[in-house]
N, C-alpha and C positions, 0 to 999 in steps of 0.2 A: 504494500500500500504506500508506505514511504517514498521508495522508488519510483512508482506511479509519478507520485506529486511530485517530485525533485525533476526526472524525466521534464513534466511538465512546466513546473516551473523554470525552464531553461529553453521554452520555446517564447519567441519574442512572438507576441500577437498584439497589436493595435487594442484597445479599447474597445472601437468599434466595429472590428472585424466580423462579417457573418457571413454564416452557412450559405451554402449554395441555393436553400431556401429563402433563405434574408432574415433566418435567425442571428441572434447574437454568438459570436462561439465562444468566448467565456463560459457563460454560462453550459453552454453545452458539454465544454472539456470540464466543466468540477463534474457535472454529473455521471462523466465518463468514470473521472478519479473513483469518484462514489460507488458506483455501481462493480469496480473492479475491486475496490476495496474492501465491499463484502462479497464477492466472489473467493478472493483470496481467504476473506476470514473462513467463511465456509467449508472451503477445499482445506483450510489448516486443523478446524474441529473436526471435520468428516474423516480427514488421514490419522489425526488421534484418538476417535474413537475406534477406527477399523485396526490399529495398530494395538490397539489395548486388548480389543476382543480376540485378534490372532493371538496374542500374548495368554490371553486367558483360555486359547483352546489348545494350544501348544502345553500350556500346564497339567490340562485336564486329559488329553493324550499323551502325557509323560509318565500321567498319575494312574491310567487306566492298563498303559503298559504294566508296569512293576504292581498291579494290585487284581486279586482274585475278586470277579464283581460280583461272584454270588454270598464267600464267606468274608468279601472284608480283608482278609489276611493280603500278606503279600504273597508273590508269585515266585514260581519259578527263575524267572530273568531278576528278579528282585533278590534273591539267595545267593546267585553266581557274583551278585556285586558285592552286595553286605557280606556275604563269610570272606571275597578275600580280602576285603578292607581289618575285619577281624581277625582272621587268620595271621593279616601282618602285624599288626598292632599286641595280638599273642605276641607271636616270635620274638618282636620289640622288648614287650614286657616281662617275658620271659614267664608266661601264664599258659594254663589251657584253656582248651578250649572245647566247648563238647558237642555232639552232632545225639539227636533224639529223632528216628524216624518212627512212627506212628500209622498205623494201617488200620482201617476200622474193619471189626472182623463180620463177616453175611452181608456188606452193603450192599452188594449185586440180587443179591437174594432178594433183600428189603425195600429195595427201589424196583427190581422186578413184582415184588407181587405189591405193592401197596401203589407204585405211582411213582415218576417222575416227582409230582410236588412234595411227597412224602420224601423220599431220597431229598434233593434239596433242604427240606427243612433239617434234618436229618446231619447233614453237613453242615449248615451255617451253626445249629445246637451243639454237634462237635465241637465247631471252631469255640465257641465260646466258653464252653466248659475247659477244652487245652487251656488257652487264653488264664481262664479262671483260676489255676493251677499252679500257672509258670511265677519266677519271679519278675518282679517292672524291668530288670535288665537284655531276658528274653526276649529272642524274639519265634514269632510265630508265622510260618510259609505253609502255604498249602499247596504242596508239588505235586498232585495232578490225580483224578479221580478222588478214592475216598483215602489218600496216605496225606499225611502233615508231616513238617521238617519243622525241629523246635532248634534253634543256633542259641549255644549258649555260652557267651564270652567269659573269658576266665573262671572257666569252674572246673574243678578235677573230676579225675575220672568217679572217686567213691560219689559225690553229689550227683553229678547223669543221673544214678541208678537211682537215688531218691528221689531226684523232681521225675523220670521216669514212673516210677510207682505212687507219684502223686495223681500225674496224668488219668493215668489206667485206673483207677480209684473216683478221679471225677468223671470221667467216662461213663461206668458203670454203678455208678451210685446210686442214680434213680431212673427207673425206664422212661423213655421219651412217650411222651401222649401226644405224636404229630398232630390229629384232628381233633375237636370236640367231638366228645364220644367214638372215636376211633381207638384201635388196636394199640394197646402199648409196646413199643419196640425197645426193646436192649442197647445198649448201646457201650460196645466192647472194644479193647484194641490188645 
């Protein structure tokens, strides 16, 4: 917009110079500045609004990468980053580090006979009961069907086998009741 006017004010025009109509061109050239000037504005909030919302779908597909969208948890491509980030930071520290894989035992069976949305619900109640379990330093990956990865930084070998048998303990603590008035299912690893 600046530019516009500066442009303009460096062209020498008469006073009473006019258009080819027999308008005044003064007046015609501010209105030009005018009209270019909110053009400019425009095109500068329309590129930071479109820049913002790429930005925020760019996050949201960074986020949907690295996260399981049924339980929440993170993913597989989410585990291959976080453990070797951990892994080194072990080494570093001269800590261990522990690996919990987790398989829920008949889910095939149990999403076969009950349903898709049964399985499902079934899964995400897993994830939350692990979750329930672990300590805040844990983390929680759900690698792929009914198995979970628990990464657990600096913890030796004899603790695994505890927060392990904490897991399996919330797991099967109380039978899941997927539907109102439906079937109670087990829920084992």
């Amino acid at each position: 917009f600046l530019g516009v006017h500066q442009a303009i004010g460096t062209i020498e025009v008469a006073l009473d110079a006019r258009t080819a109509s027999g308008d005044l061109l003064l007046p015609r050239l501010r209105e030009i500045v005018l009209v270019m000037g909110l053009l400019s504005t425009a095109l500068i909030v329309a590129t930071g609004m479109f820049s913002t919302a790429l930005a925020r779908l760019g996050e949201r597909q960074r986020r949907d990468a690295l996260q399981d969208s049924l339980t929440g948890c993170a993913n597989r491509r989410a585990f291959a980053q976080q453990f070797q980030k951990e892994a080194e930071r072990s080494r570093r520290l001269q800590l261990g580090i522990g690996l919990l894989f987790a398989d829920l035992d008949h889910f095939k069976e149990a999403n076969d006979r009950h349903g898709h949305a049964v399985g499902d619900l079934i899964l995400e109640r897993a994830a939350r009961r692990i979750e329930g379990a672990l300590r805040e330093t844990d983390l929680l990956f759900r690698w792929g069907g009914e198995e979970f990865v628990v990464l657990m930084p600096h913890t030796p070998p004899e603790e695994v086998g505890a927060i392990a048998e904490r897991v399996r303990l919330a797991l099967e603590r109380t039978a899941l009741v997927a539907l109102p008035g439906g079937p109670e299912i087990a829920i084992t690893a």
